[in-house]
N, C-alpha and C positions, 0 to 999 in steps of 0.2 A: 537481545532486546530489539524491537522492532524502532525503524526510523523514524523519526518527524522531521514535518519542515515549522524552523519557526518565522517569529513575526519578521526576521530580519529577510525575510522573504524579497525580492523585487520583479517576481513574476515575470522572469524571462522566460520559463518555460522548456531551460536545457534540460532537467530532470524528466518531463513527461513521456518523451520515448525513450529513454534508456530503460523504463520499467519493463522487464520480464512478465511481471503479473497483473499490469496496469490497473494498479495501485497508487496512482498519481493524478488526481486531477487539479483544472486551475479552481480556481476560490467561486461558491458560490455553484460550483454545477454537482447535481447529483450525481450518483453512481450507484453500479451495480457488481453483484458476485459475478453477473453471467460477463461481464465486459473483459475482453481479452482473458479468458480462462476457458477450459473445458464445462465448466459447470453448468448442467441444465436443469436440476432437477433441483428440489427445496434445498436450503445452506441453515448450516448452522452457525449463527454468528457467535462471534466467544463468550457474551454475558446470556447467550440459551436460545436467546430469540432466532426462529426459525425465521426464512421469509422465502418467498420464491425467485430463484438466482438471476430473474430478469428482472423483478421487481426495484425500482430506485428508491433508492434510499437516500435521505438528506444530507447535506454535504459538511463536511466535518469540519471545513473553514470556509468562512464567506471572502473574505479578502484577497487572500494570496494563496498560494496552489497548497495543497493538502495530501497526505497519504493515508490510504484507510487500512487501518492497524490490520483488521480482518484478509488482507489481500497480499502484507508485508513481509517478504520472507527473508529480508535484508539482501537477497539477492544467493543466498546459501542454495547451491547447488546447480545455479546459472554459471554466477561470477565470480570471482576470489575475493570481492569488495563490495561492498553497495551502489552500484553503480549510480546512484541521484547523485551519492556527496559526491563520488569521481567527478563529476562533471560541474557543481553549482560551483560559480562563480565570488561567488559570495559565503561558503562553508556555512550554511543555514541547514542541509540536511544533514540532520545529529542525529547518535542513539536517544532513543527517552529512557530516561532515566526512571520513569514511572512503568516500563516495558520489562521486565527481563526475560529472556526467551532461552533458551537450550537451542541448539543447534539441530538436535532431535525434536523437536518442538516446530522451527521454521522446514525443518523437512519435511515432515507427518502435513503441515499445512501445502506444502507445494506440492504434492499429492495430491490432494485434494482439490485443489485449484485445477491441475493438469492432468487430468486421469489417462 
């Protein structure tokens, strides 16, 4: 399953550079497929939508820092853990429980990301 940050968020901001796939931003800022990944060329987002890998897309929490499920590969094949929760201060970076992902699954995605 891919991670989330929740509301208990206090946007310290230790999770942002531990991200492998930078997959993390704070609340309120856009993002893109092409940011910190190989990708230059159209992406396919998981519910179909194509878009072009530079193109920014809206940000998936305005408040407190966010992870974009498309980007999340729990850290499978960097690290032995997900490195946000290693580090939040706070244990706000959780699996989502609305995520379930195969192992094979966040691989095929980090591939993709890092060609």
């Amino acid at each position: 399953m891919a991670i989330i940050i929740t509301d208990e968020c206090i946007n310290c901001g230790a999770c942002e550079p531990e991200c492998p796939n930078t997959a993390i931003y704070e609340g309120g800022i856009e993002w893109a497929i092409s940011d910190g990944t190989s990708v230059s060329e159209d992406y396919t987002l998981e519910g179909g939508k194509v878009v072009p890998a530079g193109e920014k897309q809206s940000p998936v929490e305005e408040d407190y820092y966010f992870i974009v499920p498309d980007k999340c590969t729990e850290c499978v094949g960097f690290h032995e853990e997900p490195q946000c929760a290693a580090v939040c201060p706070v244990d706000c970076c959780v699996p989502d429980p609305d995520r379930e992902e195969t192992e094979d699954v966040l691989l095929d995605r980090k591939s993709k990301l890092h060609l």
